[in-house]
C-alpha positions as CSV (number, residue, x, y, z in Angstrom):
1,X,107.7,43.8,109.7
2,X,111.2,43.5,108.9
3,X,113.1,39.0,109.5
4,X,116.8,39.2,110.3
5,X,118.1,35.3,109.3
6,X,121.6,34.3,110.1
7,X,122.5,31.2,107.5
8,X,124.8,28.5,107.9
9,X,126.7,29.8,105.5
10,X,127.2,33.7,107.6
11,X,125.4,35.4,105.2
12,X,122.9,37.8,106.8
13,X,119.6,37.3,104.5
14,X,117.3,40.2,105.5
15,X,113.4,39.6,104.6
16,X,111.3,42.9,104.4
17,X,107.1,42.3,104.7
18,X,105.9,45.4,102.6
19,X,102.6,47.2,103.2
20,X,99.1,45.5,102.7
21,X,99.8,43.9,99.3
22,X,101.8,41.4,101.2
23,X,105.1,42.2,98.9
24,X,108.4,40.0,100.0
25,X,111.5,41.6,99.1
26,X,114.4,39.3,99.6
27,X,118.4,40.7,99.3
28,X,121.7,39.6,101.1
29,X,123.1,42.5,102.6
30,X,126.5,41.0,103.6
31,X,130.0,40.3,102.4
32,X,131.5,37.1,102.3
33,X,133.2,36.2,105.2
34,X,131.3,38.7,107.2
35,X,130.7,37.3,110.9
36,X,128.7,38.7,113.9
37,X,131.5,39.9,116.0
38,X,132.1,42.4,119.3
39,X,132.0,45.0,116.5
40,X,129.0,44.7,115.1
41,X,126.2,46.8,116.4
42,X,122.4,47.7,116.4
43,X,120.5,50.5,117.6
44,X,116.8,51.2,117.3
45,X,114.9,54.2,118.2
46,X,111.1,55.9,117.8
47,X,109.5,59.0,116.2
48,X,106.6,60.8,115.6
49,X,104.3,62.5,112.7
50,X,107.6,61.9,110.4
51,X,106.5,62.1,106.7
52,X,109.6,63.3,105.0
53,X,113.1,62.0,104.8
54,X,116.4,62.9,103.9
55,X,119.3,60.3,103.5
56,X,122.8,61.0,102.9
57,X,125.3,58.2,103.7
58,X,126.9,55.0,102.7
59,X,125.2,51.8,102.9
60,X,121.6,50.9,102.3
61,X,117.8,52.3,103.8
62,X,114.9,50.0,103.4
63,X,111.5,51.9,104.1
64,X,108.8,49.7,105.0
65,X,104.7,51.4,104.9
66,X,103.8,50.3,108.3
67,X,101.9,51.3,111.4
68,X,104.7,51.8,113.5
69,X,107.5,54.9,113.2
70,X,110.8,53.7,114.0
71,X,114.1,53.3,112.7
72,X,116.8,50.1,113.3
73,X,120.4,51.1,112.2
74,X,123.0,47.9,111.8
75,X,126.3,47.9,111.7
76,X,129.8,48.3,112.2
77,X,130.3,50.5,115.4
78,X,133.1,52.7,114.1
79,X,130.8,52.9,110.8
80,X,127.3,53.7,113.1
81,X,129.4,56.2,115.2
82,X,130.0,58.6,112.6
83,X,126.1,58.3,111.5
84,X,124.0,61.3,112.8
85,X,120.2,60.6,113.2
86,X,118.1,63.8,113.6
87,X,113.9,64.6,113.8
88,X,112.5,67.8,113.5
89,X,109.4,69.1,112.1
90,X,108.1,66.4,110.3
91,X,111.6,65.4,108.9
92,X,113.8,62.8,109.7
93,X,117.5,63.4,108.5
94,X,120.2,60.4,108.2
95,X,123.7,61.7,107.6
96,X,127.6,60.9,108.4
97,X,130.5,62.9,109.5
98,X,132.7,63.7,107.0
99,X,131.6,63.3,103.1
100,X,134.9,60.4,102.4
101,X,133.1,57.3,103.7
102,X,136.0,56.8,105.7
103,X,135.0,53.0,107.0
104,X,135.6,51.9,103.7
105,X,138.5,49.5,104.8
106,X,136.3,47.7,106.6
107,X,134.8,46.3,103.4
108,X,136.9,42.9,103.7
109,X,135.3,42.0,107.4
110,X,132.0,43.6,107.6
111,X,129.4,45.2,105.8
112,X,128.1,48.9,105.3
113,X,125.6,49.9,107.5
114,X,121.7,48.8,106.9
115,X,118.8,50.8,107.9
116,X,115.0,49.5,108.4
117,X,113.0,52.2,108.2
118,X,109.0,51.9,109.3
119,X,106.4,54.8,109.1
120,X,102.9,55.4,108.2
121,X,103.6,57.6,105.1
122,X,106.1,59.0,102.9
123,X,105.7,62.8,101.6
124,X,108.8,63.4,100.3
125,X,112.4,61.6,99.8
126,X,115.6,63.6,99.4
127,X,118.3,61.3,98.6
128,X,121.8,62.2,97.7
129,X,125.7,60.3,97.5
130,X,126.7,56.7,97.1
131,X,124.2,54.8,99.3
132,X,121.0,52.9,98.4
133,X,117.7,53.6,99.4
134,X,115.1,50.5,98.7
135,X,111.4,51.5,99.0
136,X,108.4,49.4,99.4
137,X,104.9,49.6,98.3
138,X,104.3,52.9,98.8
139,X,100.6,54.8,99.2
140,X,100.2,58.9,99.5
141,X,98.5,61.7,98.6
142,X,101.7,63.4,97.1
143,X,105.3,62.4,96.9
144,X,108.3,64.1,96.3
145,X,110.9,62.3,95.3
146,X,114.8,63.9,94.5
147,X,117.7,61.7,93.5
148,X,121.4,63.2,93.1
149,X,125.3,62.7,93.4
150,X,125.2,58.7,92.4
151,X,122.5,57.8,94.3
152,X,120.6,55.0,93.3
153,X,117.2,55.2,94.9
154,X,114.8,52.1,94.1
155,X,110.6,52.1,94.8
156,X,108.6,48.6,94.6
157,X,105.4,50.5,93.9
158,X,104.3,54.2,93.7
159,X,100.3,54.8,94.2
160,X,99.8,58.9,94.8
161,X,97.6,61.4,93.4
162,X,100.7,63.7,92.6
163,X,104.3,62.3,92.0
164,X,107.7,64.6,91.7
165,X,110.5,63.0,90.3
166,X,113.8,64.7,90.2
167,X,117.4,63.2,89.3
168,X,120.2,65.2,89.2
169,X,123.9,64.5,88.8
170,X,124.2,61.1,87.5
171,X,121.6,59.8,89.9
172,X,120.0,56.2,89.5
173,X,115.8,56.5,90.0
174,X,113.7,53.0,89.4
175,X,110.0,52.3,89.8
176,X,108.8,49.1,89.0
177,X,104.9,50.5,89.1
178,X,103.7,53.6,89.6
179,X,99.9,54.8,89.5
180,X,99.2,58.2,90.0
181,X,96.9,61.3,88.4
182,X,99.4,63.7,87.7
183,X,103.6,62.6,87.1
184,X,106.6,65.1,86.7
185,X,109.8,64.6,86.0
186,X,113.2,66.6,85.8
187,X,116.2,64.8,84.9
188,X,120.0,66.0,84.5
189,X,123.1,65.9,84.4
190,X,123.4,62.3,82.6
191,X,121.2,60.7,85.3
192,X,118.9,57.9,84.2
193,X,114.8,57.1,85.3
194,X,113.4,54.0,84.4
195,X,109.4,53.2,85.4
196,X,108.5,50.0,84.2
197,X,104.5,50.4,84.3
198,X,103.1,53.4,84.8
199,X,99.0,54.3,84.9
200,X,99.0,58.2,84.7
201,X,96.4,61.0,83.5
202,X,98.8,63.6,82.7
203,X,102.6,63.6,82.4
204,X,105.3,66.1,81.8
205,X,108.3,65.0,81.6
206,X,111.8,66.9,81.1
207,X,115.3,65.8,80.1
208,X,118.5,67.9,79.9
209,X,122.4,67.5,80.0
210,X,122.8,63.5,78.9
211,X,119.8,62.4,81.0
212,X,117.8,59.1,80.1
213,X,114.5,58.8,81.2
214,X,112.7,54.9,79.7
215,X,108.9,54.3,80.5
216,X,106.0,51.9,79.8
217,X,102.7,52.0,80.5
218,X,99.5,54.8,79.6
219,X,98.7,58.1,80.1
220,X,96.2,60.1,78.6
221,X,98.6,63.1,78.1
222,X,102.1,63.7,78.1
223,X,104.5,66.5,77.7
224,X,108.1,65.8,77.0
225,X,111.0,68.8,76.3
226,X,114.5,67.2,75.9
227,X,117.8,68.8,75.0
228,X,121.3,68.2,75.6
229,X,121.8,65.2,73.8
230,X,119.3,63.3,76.4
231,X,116.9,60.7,75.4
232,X,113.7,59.7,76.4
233,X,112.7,56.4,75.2
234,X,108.7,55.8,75.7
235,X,107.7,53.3,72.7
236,X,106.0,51.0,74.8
237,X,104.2,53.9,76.6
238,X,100.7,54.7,75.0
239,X,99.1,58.2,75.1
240,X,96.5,59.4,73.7
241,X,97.6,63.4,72.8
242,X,101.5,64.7,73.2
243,X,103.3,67.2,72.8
244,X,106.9,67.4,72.4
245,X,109.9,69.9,72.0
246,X,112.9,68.7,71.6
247,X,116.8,70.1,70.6
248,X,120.4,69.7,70.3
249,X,120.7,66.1,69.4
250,X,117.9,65.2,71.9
251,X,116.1,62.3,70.9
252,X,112.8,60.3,71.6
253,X,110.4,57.9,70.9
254,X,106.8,57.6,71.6
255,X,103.5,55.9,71.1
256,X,100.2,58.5,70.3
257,X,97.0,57.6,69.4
258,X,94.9,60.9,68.8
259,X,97.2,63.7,68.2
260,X,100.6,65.1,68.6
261,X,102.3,68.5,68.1
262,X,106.0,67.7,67.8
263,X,108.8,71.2,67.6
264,X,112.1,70.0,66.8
265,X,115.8,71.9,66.2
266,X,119.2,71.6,66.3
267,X,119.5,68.0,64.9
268,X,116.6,66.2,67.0
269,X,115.2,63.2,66.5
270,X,111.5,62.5,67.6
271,X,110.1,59.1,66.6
272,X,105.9,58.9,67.1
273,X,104.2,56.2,66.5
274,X,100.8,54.9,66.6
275,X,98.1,56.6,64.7
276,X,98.0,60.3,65.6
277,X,97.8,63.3,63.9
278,X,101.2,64.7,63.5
279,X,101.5,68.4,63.8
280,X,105.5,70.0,63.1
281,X,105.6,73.3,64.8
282,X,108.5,75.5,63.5
């Protein structure tokens, strides 16, 4: 269930009721001055069996876990004009005409488009450009998610059997919690990943081409392979056995209890720590 509250003040304040755990997110989505006017518009419409999305376009998405499969755009109407909404086979697909955001001078009397976004489940998330996409508590079976082109994609809570996570081209990925039996990760081209608390059986995680990937939490295994002068900084994430293989100035730091096999070159710098059994392949 998604509260639209207009405040003395004209500041849109937009409250987002998330999933079964009873999660509040709270945000302003408007810029000063910003004032409901003969321009601003909203349009809402319905789907069915939708369990993947793809979102390319300025402004931000919030997606709800909720009963109910419908989407609520808001806007400008020269800005929702040039949005295209479009459902087939299981995918829903937001995008705008043209790739130069061309309602940019707008910015001084009205905001970018919002989306609301309610639907049963999420399979997989494809996410790319300068918008925002803002994702609530979150349960599935498997999730996909792919980041890229400066997109900053944001998830409350992740709690799936199987979790994809791939950033790509200076994209922006964040998990506050994220629970799941199996994680993998593939970040490049100086994107950055940050989970803050992660509950995982097995993890393998890459990082390539300036890419930063920071997590905390457990797993009981992990597999990390970093190159390219990326980093992967997991001090504060515990794990019973690793392995890692790291090169060209790649560097990263880790917590291992039992065991870990470690193969560094090229002026890599692994730090372990913790009381494994260290084991320097060639």
């Amino acid at each position: 269930m998604s509260l639209f509250i207009r405040t003395a003040t004209g500041v849109l304040t937009t409250l987002l009721l998330l999933g079964s755990q009873g999660c509040v997110i709270v945000t302003d989505v408007t810029a000063t001055d910003w004032n409901l006017g003969a321009d601003y518009s909203v349009r809402e419409q319905s789907f069915q069996n939708v369990e993947r999305v793809e979102f390319e376009a300025a402004g931000t998405l919030y997606i709800v876990q909720g009963s109910s499969e419908r989407l609520k755009l808001e806007g400008h109407k020269q800005a929702l004009a040039q949005l295209n909404v479009e459902e087939r086979e299981g995918m829903l697909r937001i995008t705008q005409s043209g790739k130069d955001y061309p309602w940019f001078e707008l910015s001084q009397t009205a905001r970018e488009p919002v989306y609301t976004l309610e639907m049963p489940t999420l399979q997989s998330l494809r996410h790319r450009g300068h918008g925002t996409v803002k994702v609530g508590p979150m349960t599935a079976a498997r999730l996909q998610i792919e980041s890229r082109d400066h997109a900053e994609t944001i998830f409350a809570s992740i709690n799936a059997r199987e979790v994809f996570i791939f950033a790509h081209d200076h994209a922006d990925i964040q998990v506050q919690t994220l629970d799941s039996d199996a994680l993998e990760v593939m970040s490049t081209d100086q994107s950055d990943l940050f989970i803050a608390d992660a509950s995982l059986l097995d993890a393998d995680m890459q990082a390539r081409d300036q890419s930063e990937v920071w997590i905390e939490g457990k797993a009981d295994s992990v597999a990390l392979r970093i190159a390219d002068h990326s980093d992967i900084g997991a001090a504060h994430f515990a794990t019973a056995v690793a392995r890692v293989r790291a090169s060209d100035h790649a560097q990263a730091q880790l917590y291992v209890s039992d065991s870990a096999q470690v193969e560094e070159a090229d002026h890599a710098d692994i730090g372990i720590s913790g009381n494994a059994t260290v084991t320097h392949n060639p």
